[in-house]
C-alpha positions as CSV (number, residue, x, y, z in Angstrom):
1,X,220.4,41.7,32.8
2,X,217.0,42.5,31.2
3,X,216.6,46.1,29.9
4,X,213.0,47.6,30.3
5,X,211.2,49.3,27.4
6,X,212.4,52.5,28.3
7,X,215.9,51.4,28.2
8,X,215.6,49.8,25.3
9,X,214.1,52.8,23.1
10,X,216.5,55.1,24.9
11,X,219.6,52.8,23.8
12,X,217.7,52.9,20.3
13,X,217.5,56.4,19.8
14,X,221.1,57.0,21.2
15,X,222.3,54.9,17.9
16,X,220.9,57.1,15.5
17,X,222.4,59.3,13.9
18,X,221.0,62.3,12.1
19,X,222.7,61.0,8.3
20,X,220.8,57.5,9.4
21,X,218.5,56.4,6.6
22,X,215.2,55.2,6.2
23,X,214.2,51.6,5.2
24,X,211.1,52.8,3.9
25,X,209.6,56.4,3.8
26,X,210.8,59.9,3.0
27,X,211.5,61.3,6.5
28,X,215.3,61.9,7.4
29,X,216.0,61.1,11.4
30,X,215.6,64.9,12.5
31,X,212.0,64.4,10.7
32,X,211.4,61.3,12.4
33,X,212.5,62.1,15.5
34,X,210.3,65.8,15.4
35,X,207.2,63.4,14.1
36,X,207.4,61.0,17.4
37,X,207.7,64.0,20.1
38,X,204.7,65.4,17.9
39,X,202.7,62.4,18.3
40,X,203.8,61.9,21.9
41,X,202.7,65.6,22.5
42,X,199.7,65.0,21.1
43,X,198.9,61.6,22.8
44,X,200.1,63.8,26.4
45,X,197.2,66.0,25.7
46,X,200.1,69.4,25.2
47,X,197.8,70.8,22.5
48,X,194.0,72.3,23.0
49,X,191.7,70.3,20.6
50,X,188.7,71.9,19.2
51,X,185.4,70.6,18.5
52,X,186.3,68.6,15.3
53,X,189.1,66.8,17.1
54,X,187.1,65.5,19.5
55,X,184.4,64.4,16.9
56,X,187.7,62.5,15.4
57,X,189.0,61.0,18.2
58,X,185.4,59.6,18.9
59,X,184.9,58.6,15.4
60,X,188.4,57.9,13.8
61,X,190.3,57.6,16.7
62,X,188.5,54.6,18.4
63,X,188.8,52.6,14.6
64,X,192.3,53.3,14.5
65,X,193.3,52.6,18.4
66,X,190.9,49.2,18.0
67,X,193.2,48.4,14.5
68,X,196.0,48.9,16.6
69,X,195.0,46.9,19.9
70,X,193.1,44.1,18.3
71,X,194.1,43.5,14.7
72,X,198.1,44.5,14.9
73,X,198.0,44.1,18.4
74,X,200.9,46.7,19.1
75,X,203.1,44.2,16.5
76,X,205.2,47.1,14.5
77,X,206.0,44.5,11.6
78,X,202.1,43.9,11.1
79,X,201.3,48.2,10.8
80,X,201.3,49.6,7.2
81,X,204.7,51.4,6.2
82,X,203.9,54.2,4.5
83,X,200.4,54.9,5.9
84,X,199.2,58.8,6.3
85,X,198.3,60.1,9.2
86,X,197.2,63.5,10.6
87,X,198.8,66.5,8.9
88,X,199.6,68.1,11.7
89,X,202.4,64.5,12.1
90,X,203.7,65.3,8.9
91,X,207.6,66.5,9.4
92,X,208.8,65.6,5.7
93,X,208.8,69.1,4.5
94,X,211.0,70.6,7.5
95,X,214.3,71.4,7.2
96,X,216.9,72.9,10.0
97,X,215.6,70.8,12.6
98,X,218.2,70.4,15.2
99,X,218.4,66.6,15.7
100,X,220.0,66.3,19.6
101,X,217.7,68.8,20.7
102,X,215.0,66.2,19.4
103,X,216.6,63.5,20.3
104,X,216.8,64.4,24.0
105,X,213.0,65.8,24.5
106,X,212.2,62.5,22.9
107,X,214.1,60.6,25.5
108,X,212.4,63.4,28.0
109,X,208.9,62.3,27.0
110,X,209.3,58.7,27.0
111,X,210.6,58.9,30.5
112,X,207.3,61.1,31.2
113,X,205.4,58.8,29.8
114,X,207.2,55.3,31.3
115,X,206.5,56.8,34.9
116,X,203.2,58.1,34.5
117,X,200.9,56.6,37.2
118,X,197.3,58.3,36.9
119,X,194.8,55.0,35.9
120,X,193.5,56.7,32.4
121,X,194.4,59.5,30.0
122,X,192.3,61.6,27.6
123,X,193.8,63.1,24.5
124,X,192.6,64.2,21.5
125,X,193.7,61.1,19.3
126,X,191.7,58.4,21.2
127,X,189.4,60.0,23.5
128,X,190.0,58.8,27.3
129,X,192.4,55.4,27.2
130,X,194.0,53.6,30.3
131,X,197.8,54.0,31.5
132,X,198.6,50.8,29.9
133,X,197.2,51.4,26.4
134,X,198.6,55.3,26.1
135,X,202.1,53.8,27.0
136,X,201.6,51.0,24.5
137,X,200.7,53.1,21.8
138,X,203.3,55.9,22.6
139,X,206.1,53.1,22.9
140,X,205.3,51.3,19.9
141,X,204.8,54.1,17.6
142,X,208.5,55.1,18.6
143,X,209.6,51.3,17.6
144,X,207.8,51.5,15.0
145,X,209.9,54.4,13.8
146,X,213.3,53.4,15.3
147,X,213.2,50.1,13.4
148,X,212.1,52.1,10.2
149,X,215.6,53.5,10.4
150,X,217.0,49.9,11.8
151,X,218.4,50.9,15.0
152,X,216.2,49.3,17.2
153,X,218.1,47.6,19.8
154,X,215.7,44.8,19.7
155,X,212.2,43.7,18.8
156,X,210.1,43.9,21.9
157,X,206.4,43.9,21.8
């Protein structure tokens, strides 16, 4: 039997465990986990943007979605390790974050995100994107992350 994406990620995140450590970086799992339901939040469109997001998702935004989509091309072995990204995606100074309560809004908001069916999205990181490139980008970032911490169940691209 094939598994789908969202079986595979969910399968992923199940192995992890909240002492699992990082091939590279500083975060700790209940970090990384609290970093990708930030980023999937934020790629939902959950938070208001102001006027200087939406001047960085125009500017920014469309350079970093066309790095991803046509130089790494969703590959998460070709993306920088180590790269910064918005502060607000920063999670290595938290502490006391309870990792199964991440875990399963994680698994929540990939299941959102596997079954939405509208034909575009606008969020505040990219600026309006279709259904297949917001779950590409929310999907791989995840991978990205879940292989960072070597659980992923397989390499899928």
């Amino acid at each position: 039997m094939v598994k789908s994406e969202l079986e595979i990620l969910v399968s992923s995140i199940n192995k992890l465990k909240a002492s699992s450590k990082p091939a590279w970086g500083i975060m700790t799992s209940p970090q990384m986990l609290k970093h990708c339901n930030r980023q999937a939040k934020l790629y939902c469109n959950e938070y208001k943007s102001n006027f200087y997001t939406k001047i960085l998702a125009n500017t920014l935004g469309k350079i970093h979605l066309f790095y991803v989509k046509y130089i790494v091309k969703y590959d998460i072995h070709k993306y920088k390790k180590n790269s910064t990204g918005l502060k607000f995606l920063n999670t290595s100074k938290l502490d006391n974050i309870n990792f199964e309560e991440e875990r399963k809004e994680l698994i929540k908001r990939l299941q959102f995100v596997h079954n939405f069916n509208k034909k575009y999205i606008t969020n505040p990181m990219h600026g309006r994107v279709r259904n297949e490139t917001f779950k590409k980008n929310i999907f791989a970032h995840v991978k990205y992350h879940l292989n960072q911490f070597g659980v992923l169940w397989v390499s899928v691209q």
